[in-house]
DSSP file (Angstrom, degrees, kcal/mol; ACC not computed):
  #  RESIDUE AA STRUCTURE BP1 BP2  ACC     N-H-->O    O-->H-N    N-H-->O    O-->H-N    TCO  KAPPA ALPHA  PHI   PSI    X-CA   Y-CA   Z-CA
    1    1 A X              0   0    0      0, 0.0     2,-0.3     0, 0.0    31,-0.2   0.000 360.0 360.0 360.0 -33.7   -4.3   -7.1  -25.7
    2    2 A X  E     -A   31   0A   0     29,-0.6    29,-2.5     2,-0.0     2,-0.3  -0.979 360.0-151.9-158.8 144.6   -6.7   -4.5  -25.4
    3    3 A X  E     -A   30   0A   0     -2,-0.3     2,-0.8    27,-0.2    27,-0.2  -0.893   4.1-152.7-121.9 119.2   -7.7   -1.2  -23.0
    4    4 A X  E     -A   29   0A   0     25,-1.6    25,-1.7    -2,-0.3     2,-0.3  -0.663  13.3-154.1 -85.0 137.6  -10.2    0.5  -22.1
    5    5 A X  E     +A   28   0A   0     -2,-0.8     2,-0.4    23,-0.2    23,-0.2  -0.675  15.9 179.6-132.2 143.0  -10.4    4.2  -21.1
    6    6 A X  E     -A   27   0A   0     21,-1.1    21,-2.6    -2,-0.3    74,-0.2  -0.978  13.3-164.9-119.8 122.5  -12.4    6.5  -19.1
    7    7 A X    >   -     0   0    0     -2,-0.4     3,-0.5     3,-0.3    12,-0.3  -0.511  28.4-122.2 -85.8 176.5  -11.5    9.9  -18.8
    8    8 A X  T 3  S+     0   0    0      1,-0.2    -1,-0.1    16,-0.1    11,-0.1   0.791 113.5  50.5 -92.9 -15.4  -12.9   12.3  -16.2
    9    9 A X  T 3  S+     0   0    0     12,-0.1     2,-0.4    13,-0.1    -1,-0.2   0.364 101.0  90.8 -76.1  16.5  -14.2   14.5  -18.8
   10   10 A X    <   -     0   0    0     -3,-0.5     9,-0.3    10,-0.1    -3,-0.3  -0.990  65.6-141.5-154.0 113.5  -15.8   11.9  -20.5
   11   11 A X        -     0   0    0     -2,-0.4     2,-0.4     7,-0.2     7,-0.2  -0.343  21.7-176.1  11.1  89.9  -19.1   10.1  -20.7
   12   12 A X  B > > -F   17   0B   0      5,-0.8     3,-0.8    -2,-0.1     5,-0.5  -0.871   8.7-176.6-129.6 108.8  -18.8    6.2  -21.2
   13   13 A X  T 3 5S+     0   0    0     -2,-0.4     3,-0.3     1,-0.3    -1,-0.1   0.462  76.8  70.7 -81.8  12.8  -21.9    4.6  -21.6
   14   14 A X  T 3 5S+     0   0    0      1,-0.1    -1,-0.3     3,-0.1    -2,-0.0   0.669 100.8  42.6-103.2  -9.9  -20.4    1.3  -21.8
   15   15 A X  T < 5S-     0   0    0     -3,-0.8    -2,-0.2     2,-0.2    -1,-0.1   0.093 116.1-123.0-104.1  29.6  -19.3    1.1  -17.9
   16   16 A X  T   5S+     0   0    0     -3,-0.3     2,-0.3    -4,-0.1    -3,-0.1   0.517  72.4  70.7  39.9  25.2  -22.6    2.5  -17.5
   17   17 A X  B   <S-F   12   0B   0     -5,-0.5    -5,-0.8     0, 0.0     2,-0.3  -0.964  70.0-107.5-140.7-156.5  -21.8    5.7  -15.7
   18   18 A X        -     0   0    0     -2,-0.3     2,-0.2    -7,-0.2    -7,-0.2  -0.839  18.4-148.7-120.0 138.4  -20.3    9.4  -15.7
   19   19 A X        -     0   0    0     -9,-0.3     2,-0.2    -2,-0.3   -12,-0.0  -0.632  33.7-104.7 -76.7 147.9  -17.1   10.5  -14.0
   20   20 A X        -     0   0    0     -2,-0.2     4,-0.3     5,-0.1   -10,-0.1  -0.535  42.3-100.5 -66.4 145.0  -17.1   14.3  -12.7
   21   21 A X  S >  S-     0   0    0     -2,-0.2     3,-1.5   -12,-0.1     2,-0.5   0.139  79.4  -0.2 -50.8-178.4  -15.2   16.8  -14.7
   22   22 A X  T 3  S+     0   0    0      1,-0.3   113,-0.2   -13,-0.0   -13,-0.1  -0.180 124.3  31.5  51.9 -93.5  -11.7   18.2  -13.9
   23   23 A X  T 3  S+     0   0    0     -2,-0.5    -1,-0.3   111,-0.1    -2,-0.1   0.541  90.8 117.4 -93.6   3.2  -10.2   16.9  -10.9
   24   24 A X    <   -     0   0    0     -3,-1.5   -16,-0.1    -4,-0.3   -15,-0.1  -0.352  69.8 -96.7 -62.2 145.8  -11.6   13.8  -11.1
   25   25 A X        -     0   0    0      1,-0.1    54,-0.2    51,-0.1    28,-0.1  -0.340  29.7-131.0 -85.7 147.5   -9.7   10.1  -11.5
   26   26 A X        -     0   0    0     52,-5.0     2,-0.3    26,-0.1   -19,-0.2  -0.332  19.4-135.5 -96.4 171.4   -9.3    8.6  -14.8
   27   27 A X  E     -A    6   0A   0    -21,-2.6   -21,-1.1    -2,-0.1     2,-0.4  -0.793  17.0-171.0-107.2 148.9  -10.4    4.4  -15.2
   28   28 A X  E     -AB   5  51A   0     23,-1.2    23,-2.0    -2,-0.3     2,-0.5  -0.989   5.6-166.8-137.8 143.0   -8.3    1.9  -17.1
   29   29 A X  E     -AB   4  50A   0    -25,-1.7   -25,-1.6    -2,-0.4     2,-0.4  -0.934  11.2-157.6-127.3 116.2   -9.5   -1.4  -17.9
   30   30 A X  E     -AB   3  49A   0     19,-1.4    19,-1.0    -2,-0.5     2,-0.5  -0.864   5.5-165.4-113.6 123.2   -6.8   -3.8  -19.1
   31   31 A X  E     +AB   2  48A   0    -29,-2.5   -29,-0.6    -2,-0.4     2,-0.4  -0.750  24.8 131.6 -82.1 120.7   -7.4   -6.9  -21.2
   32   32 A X  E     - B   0  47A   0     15,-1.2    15,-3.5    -2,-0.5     2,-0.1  -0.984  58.1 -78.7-164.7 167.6   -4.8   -9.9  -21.8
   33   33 A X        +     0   0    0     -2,-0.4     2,-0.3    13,-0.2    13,-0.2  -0.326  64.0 135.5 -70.9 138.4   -4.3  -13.5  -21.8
   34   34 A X        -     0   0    0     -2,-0.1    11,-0.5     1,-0.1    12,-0.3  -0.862  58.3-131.5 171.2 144.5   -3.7  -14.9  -18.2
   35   35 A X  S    S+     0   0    0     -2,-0.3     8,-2.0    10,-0.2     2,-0.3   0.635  96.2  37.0 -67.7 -24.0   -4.9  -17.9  -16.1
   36   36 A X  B    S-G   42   0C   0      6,-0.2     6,-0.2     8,-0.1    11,-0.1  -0.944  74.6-125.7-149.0 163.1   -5.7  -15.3  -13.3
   37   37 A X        -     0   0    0      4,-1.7     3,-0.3    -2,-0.3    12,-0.1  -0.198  51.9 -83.4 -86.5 174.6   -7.0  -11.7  -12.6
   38   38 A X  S    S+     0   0    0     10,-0.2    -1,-0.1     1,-0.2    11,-0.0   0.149 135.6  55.4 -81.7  27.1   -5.0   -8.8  -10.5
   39   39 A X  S    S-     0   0    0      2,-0.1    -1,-0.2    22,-0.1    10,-0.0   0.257 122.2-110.1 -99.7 -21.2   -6.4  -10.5   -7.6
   40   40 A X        +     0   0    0     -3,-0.3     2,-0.3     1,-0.1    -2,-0.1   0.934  67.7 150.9  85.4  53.5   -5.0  -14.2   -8.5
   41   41 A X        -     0   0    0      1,-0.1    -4,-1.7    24,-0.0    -1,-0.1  -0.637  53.3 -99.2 -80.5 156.8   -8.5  -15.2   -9.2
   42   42 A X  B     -G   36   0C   0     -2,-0.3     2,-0.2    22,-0.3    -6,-0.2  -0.598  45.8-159.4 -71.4 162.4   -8.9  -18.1  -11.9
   43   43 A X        -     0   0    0     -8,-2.0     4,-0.1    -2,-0.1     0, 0.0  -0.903  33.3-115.0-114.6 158.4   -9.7  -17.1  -15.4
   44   44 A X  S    S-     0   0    0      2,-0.3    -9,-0.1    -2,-0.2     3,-0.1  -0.019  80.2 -83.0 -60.5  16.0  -11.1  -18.2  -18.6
   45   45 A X  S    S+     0   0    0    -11,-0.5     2,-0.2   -10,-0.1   -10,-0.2   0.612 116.2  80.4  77.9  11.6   -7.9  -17.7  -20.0
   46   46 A X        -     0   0    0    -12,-0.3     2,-0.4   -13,-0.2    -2,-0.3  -0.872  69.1-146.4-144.2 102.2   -8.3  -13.6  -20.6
   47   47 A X  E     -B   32   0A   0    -15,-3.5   -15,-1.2    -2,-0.2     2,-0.6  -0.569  12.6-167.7 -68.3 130.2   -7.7  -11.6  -17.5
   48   48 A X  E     -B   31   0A   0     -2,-0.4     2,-0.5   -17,-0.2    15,-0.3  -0.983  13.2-179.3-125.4 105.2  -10.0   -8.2  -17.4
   49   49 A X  E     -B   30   0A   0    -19,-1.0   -19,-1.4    -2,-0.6     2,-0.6  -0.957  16.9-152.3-115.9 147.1   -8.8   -6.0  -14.7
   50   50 A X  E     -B   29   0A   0     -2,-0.5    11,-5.4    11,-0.5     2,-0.4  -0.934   3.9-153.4-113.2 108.0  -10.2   -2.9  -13.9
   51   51 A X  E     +BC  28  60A   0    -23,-2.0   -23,-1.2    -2,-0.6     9,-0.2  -0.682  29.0 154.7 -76.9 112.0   -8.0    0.0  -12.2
   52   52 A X        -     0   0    0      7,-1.6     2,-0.3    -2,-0.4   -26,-0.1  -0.332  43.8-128.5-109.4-171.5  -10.0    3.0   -9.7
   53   53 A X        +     0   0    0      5,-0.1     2,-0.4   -28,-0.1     5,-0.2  -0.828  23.8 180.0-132.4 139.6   -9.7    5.0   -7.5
   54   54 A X  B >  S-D   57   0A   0      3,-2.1     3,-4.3    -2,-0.3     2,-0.6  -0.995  73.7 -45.8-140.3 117.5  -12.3    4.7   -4.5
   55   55 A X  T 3  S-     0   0    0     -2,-0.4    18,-0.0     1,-0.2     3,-0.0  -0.477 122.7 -28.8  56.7-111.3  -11.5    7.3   -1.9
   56   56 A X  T 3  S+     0   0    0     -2,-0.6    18,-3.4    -3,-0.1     2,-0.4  -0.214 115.7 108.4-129.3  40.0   -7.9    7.1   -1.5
   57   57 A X  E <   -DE  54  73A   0     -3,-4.3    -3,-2.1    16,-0.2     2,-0.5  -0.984  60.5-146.3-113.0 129.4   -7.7    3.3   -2.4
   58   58 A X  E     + E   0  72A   0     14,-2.8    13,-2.1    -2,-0.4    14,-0.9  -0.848  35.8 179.6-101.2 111.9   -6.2    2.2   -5.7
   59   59 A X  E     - E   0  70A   0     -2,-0.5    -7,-1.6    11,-0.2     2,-0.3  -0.405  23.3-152.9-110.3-171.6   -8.5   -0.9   -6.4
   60   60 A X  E     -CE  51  69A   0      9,-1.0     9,-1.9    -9,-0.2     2,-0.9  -0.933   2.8-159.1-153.3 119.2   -8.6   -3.4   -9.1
   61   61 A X        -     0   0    0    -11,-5.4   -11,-0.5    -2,-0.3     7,-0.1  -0.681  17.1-165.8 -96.0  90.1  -11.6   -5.0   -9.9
   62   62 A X    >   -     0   0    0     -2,-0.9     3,-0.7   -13,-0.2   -13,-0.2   0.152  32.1-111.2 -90.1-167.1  -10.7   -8.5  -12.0
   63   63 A X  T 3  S+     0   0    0    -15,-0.3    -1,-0.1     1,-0.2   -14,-0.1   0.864 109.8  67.6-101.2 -34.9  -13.3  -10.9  -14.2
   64   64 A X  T 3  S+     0   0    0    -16,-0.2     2,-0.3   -23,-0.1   -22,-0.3   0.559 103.0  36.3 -75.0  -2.6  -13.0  -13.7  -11.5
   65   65 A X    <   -     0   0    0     -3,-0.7   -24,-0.0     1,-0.1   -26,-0.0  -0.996  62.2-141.0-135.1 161.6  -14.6  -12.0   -8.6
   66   66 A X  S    S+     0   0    0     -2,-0.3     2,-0.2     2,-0.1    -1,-0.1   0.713  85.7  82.8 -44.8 -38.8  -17.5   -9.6   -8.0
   67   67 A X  S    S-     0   0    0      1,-0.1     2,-0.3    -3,-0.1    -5,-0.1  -0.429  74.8-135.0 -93.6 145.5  -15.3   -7.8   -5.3
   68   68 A X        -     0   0    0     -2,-0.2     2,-0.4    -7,-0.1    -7,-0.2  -0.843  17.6-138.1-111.7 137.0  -12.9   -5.4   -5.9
   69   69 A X  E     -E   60   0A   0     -9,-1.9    -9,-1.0    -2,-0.3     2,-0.2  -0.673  11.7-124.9 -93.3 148.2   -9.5   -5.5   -4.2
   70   70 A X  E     +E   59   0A   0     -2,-0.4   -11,-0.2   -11,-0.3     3,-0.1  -0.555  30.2 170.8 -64.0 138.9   -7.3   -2.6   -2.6
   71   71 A X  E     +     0   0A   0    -13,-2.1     2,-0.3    -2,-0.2    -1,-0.2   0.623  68.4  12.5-128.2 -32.9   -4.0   -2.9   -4.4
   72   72 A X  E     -E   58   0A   0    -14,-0.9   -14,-2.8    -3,-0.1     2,-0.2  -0.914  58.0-151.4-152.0 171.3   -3.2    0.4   -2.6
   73   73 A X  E    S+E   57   0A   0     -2,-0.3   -16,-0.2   -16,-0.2     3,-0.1  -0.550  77.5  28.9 -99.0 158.7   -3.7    3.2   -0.1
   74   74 A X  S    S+     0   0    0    -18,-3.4     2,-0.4     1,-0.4    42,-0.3   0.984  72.9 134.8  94.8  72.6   -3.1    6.5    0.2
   75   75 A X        +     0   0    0     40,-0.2    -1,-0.4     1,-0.1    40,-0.3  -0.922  27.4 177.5-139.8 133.7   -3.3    7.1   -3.6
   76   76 A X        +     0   0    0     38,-2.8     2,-0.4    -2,-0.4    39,-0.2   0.775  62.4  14.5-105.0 -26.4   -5.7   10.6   -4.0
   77   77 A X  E     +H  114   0D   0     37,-0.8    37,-1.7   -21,-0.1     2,-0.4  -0.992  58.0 179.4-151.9 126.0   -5.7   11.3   -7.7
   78   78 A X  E     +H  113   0D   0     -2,-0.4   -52,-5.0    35,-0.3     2,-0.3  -0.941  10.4 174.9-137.6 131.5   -4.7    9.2  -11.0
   79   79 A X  E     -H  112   0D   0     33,-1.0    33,-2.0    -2,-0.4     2,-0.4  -0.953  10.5-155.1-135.2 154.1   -5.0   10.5  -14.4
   80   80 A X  E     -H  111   0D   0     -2,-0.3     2,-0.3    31,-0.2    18,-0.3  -0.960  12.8-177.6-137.1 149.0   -4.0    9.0  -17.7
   81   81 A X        -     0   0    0     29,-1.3    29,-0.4    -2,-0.4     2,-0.3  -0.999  20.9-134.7-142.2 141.9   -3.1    9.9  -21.3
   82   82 A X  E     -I   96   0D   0     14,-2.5    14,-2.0    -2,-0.3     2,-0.4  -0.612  13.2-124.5-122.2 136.0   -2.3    7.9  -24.0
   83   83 A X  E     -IJ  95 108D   0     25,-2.0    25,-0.5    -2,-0.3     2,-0.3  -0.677  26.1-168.0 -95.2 145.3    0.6    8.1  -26.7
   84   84 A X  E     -I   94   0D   0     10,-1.5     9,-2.4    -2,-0.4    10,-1.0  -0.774  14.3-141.7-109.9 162.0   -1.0    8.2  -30.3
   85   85 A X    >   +     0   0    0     -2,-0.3     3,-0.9     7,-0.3    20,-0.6  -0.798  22.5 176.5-117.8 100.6    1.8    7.6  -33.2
   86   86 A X  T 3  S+     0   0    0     -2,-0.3    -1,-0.1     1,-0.2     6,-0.1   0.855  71.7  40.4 -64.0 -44.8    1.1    9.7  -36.0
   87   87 A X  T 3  S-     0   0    0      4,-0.2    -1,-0.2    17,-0.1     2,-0.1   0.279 103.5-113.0 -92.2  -4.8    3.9    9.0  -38.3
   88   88 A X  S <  S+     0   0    0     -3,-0.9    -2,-0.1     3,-0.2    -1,-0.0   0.107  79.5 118.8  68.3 -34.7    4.3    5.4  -37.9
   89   89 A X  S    S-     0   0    0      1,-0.1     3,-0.1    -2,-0.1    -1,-0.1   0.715  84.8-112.9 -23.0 -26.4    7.9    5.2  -36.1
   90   90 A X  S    S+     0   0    0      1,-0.6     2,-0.3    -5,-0.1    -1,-0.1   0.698  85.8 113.1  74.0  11.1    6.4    3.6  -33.2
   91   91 A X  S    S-     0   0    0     17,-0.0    -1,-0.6     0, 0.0     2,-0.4  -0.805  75.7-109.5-125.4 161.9    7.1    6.6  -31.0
   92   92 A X        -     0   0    0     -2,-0.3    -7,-0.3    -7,-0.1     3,-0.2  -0.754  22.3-162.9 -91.5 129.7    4.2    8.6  -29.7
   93   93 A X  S    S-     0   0    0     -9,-2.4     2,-0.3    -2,-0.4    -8,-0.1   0.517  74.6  -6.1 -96.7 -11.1    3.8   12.2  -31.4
   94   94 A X  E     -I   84   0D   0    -10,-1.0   -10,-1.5     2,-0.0    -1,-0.4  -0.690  66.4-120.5 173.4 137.3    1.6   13.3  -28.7
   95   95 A X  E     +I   83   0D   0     -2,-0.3     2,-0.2   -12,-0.2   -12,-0.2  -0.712  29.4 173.5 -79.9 122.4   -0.4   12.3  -25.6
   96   96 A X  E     -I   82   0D   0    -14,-2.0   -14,-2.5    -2,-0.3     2,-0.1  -0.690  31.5-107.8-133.8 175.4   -4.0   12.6  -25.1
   97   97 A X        -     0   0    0    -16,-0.3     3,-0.4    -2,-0.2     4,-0.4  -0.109  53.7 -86.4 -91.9-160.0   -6.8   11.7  -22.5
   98   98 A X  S    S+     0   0    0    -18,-0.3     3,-0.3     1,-0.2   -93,-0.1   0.807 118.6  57.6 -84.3 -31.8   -9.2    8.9  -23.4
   99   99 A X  S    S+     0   0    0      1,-0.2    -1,-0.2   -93,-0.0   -88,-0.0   0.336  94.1  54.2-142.9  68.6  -11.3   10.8  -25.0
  100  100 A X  S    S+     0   0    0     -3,-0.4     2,-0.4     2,-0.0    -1,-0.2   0.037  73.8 144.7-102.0  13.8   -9.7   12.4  -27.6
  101  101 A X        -     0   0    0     -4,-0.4    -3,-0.1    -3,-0.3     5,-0.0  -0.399  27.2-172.6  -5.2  80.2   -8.5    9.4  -28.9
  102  102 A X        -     0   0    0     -2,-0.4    -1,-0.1     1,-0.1    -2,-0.0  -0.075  39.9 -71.0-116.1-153.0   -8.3    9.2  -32.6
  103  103 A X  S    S+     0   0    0      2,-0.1     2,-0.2   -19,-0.0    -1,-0.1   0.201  94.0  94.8 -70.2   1.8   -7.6    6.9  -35.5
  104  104 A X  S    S-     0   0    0      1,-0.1     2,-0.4   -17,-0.0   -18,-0.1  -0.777  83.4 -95.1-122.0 164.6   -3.8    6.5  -35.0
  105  105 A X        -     0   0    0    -20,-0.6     2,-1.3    -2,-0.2   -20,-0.2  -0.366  28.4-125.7 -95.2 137.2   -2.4    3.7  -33.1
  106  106 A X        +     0   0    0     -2,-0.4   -22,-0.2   -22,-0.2   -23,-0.1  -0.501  27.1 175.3 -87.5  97.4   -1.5    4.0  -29.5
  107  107 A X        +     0   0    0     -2,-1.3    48,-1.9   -16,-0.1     2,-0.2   0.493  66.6  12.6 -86.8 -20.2    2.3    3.0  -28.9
  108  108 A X  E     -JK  83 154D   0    -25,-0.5   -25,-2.0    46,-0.3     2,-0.3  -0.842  48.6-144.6-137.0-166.4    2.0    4.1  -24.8
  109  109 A X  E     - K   0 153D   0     44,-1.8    44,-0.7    -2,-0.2   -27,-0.2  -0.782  14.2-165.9-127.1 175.9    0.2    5.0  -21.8
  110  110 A X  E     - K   0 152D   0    -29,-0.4   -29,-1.3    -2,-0.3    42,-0.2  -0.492  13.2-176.5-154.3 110.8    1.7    7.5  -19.3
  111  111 A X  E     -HK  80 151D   0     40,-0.6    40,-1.8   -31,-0.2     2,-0.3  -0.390   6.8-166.2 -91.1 165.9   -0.1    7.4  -16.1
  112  112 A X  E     -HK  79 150D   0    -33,-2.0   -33,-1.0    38,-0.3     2,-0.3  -0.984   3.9-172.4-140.6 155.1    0.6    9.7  -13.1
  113  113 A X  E     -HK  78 149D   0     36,-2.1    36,-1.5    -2,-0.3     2,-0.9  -0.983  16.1-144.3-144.4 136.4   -0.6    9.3   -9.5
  114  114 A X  E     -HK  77 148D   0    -37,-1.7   -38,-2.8    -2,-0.3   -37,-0.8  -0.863  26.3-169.9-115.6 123.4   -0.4   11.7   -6.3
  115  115 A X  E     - K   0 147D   0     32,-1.1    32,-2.5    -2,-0.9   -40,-0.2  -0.573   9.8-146.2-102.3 151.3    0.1    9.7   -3.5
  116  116 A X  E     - K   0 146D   0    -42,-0.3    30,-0.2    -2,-0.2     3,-0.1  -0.444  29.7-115.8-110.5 178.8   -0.1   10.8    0.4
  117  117 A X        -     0   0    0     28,-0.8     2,-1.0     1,-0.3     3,-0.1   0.802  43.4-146.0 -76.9 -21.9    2.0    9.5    3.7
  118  118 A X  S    S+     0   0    0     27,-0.3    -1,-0.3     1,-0.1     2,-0.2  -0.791  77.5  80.4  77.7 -72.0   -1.7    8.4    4.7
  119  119 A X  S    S-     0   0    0     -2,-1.0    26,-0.3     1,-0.1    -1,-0.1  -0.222 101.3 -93.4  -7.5 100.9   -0.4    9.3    8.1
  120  120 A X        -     0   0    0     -2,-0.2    24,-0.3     1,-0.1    -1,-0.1   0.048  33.0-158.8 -46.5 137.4   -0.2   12.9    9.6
  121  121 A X        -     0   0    0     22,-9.9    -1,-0.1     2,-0.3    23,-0.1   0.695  34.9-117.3 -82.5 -19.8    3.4   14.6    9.0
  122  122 A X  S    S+     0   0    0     21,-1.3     2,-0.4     1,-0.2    22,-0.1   0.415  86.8  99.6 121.6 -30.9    3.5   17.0   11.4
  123  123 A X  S    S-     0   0    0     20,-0.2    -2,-0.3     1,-0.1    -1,-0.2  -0.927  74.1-112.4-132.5 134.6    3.6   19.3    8.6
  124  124 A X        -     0   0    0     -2,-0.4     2,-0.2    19,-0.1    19,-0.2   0.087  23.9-140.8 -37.0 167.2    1.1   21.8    6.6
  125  125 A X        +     0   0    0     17,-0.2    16,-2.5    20,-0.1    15,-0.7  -0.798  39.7 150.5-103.4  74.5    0.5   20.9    3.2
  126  126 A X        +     0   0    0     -2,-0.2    13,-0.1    14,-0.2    -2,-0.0   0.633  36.2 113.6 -80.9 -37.6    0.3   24.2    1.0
  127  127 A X        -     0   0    0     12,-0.1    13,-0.5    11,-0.1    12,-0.4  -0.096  57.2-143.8 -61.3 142.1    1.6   23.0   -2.4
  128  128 A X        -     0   0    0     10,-0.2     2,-0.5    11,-0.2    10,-0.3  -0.772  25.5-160.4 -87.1 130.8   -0.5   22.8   -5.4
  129  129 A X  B     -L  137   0E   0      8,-5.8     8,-0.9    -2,-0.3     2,-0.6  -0.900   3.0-132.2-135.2 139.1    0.5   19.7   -7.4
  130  130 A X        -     0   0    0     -2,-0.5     2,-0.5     6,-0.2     6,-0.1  -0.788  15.4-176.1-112.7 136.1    0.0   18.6  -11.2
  131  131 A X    >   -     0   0    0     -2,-0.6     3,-1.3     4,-0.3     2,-0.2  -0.770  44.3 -80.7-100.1  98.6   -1.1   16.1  -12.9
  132  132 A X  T 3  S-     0   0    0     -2,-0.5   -21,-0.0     1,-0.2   -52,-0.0  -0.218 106.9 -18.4  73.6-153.2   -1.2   15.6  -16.5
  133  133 A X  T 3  S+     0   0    0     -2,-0.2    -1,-0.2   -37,-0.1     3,-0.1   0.933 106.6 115.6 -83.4 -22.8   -3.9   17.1  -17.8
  134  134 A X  S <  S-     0   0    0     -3,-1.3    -3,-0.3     1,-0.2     3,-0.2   0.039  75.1-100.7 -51.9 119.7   -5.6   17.4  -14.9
  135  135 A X        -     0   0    0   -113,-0.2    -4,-0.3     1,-0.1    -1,-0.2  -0.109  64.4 -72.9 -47.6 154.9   -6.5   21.1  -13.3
  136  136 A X        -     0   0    0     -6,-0.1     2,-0.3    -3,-0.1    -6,-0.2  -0.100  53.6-147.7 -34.2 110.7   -4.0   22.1  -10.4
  137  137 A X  B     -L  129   0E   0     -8,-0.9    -8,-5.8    -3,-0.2     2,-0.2  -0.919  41.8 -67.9-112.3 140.1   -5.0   19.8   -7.2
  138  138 A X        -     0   0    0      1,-0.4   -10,-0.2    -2,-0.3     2,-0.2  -0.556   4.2-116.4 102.4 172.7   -4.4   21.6   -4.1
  139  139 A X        +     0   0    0    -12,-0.4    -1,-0.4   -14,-0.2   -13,-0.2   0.777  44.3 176.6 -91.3 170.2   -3.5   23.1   -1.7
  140  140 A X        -     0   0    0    -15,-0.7   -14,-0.2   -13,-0.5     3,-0.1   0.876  15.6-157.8 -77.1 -46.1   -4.7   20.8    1.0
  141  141 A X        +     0   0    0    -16,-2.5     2,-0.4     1,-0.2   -15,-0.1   0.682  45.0 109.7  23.3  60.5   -3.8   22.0    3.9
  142  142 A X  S    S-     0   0    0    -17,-0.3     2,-0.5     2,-0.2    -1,-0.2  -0.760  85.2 -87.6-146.5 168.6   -3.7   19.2    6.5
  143  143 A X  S    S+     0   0    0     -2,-0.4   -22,-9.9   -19,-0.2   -21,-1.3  -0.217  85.0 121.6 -91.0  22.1   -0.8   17.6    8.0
  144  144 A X        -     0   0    0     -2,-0.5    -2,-0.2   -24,-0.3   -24,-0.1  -0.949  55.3-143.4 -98.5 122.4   -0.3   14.8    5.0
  145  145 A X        -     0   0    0     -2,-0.4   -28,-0.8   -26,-0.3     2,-0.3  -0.242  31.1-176.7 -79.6 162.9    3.1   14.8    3.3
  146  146 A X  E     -K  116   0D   0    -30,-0.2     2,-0.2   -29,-0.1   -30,-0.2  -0.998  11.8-171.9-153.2 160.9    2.3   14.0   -0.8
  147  147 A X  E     -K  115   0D   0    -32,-2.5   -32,-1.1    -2,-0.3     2,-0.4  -0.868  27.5-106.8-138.7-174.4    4.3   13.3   -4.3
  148  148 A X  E     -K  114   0D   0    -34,-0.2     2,-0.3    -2,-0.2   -34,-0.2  -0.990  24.2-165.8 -96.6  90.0    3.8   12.9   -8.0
  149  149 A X  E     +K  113   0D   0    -36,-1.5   -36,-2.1    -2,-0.4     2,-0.4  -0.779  14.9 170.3-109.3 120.5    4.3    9.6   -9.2
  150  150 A X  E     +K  112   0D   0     -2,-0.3     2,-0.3   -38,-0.2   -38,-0.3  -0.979   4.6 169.8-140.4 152.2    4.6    9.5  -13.3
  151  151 A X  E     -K  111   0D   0    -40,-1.8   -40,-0.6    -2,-0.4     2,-0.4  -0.953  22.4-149.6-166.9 127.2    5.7    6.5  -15.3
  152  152 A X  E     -K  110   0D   0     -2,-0.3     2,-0.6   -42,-0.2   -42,-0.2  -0.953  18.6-153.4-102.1 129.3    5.4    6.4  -19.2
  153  153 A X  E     -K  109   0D   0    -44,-0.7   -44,-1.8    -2,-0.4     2,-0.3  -0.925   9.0-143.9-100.8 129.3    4.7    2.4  -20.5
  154  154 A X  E     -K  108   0D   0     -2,-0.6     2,-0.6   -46,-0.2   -46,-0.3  -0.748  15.2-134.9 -93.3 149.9    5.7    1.7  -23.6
  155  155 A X    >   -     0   0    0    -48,-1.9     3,-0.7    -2,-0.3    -2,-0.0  -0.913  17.5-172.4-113.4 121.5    2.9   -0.8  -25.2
  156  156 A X  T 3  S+     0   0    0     -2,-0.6     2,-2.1     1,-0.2    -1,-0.2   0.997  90.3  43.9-109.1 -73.0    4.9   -4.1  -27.2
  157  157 A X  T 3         0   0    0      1,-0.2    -1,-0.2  -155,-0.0   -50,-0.0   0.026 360.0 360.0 -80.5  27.9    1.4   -5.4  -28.6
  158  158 A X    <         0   0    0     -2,-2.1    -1,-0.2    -3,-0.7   -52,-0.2   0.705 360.0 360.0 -67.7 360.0    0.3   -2.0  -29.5
């Protein structure tokens, strides 16, 4: 039903602290009806999950526990940008971070993620890779293979 956003350039005094600029991972907090959180906790009947990044664990924090769960590893970076619809179609006229966010309704999301082998390849790592808005992350150099994971959602209940 309803999301909340952190960019990493952006302030949010309502999760009570600040992300670092630039290469830093964006937050999403997603609201909807459900019996249970992204852990399978019970709920009051509105699930509140909260999506991180903690190291290179993509966790999820839900309203039914204190504890945050791993949902997965090896994830280094996620950034997100949001489709506004200017025109009314229902199609997004242009994608922003969280906070440039304006007055027009937001018909998607489109997250990106760069994920690693976790495991040593064998093989350097040189490559630059980009995300989004996000400055150029890289190169690493260490012996972890990585890709670019991007997915646009389109949002039914926008």
């Amino acid at each position: 039903n309803t999301a909340n956003t952190l960019d990493n350039t952006t302030a949010n005094s309502t999760y009570g602290f600040t992300v670092a600029n630039g290469e830093a991972s964006d937050v999403i907090e997603i609201n909807y009806e459900s019996t249970t959180d992204c852990l399978g906790n019970a709920t009051a009947g509105t699930a509140t999950n909260r999506y991180y990044l903690s190291g290179t664990n993509l966790m999820c924090l839900g309203n039914g526990s204190s504890t945050p769960g791993i949902i997965a590893d090896g994830i280094e970076n996620m950034q997100i940008l949001y489709g506004e619809d200017s025109d009314g179609d229902g199609v997004a006229n242009r994608y922003v971070d969280a906070g440039n966010i304006s007055t027009n309704p937001i018909v998607s999301v489109r997250i990106a993620m760069l994920a690693d082998t976790v495991d040593s390849s064998g093989t350097t790592d040189t490559a630059t890779y980009s995300l989004l808005n996000a400055p150029l992350l890289g190169p690493f150099n260490d012996k972890l293979m990585r890709k670019v994971f991007t997915r646009t959602i389109i949002l039914r209940n926008s």
